[in-house]
N, C-alpha and C positions, 0 to 999 in steps of 0.2 A: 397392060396400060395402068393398070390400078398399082403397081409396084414401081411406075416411075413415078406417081405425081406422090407415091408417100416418100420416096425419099430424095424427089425435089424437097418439099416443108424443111427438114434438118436444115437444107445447105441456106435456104432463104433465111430460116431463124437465124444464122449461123454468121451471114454476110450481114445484115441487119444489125445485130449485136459490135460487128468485127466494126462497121463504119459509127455506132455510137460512139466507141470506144476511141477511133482514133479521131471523130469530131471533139468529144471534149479534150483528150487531149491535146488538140489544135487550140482550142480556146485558150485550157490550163497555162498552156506555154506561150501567149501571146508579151506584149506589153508588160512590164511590172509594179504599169500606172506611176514611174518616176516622171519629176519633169526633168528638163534638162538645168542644169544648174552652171554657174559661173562663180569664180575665184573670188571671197569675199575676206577682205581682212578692216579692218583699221586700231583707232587708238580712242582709248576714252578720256577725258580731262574733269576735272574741276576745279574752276580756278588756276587756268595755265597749267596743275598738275599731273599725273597720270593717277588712276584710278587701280589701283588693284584688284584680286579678287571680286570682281563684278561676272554675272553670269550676264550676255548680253543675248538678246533672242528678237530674230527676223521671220514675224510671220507674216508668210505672202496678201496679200488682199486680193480676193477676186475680182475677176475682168468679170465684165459686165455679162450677164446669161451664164457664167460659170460657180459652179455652187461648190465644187474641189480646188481650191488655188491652189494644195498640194501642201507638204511637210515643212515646219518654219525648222527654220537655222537660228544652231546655238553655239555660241562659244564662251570660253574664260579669258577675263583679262592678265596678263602677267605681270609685274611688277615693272613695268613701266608701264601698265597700261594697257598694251596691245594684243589684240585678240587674233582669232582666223575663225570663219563659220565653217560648220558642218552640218549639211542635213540627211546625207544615206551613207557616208562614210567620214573616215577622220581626214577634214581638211579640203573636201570637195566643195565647199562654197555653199551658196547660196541660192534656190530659185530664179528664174532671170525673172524678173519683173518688180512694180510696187510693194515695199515691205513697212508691218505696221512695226516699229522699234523697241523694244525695253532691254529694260536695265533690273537686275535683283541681286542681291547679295545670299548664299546659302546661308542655310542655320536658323535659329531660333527668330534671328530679328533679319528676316527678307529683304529691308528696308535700306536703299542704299544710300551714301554720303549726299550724294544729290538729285535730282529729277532732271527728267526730260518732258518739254512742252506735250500738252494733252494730243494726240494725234499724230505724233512724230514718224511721220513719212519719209523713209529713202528707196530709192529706185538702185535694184541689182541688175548692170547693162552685162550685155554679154561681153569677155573677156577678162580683163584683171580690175578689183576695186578695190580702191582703199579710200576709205570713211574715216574721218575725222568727228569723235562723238563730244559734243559740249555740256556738259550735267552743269545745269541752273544749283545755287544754293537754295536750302528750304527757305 
């Protein structure tokens, strides 16, 4: 009797180990904590013009109780202006929800041709968007 219950121990250590192993794996391979995102594009102006070289960036603002709103969205503007967001791949959009807006130019002087009012709030709805961006002169 005394030579089952020793090599019962092994197999309990053994199953015991075998089910941590495949609970955290269950964990590890859950969610990738993405949210779901939606198609963001539009145009930047100033002054009826288009805005070049502008880096434009949509970061979400948390819902209420939520302290992760999740990864902002960035894009380039082209020489007419017009951008497309990306926040987990090239050209996947934007977070659905509330977004806080700016505008920067790369390089030494960040600063771009114009501003945008303090607080500049657009909402990413789910499916296709296109934004129309107005830069105020200084």
């Amino acid at each position: 009797m005394t030579q089952k219950q020793t090599s019962f121990w092994p197999l309990l250590r053994f199953l015991v180990l075998l089910s941590s192993v495949g609970l955290t794996s269950a964990i590890g391979c859950g969610s990738s904590g993405e949210f779901g995102t939606a198609s963001a594009s539009g145009t930047v102006t100033l002054n009826g013009q288009p805005v070049p070289d502008l880096v434009v960036t949509f970061t979400p603002k948390p819902a209420a109780g939520n302290t992760n709103p999740g990864k902002s969205a960035t894009g380039r503007t082209d020489a007419q202006g017009k951008f497309t967001l990306s926040t987990y791949s090239m050209g996947d959009g934007a977070i659905v929800g509330s977004h806080q807006v700016a505008v920067s130019l790369d390089g030494p002087n960040p600063t771009p041709p114009g501003k945008l009012p303090d607080n500049y709030i657009l909402e990413v709805k789910s499916g296709s968007n296109d934004f129309e961006i107005t830069l105020s002169p200084y």
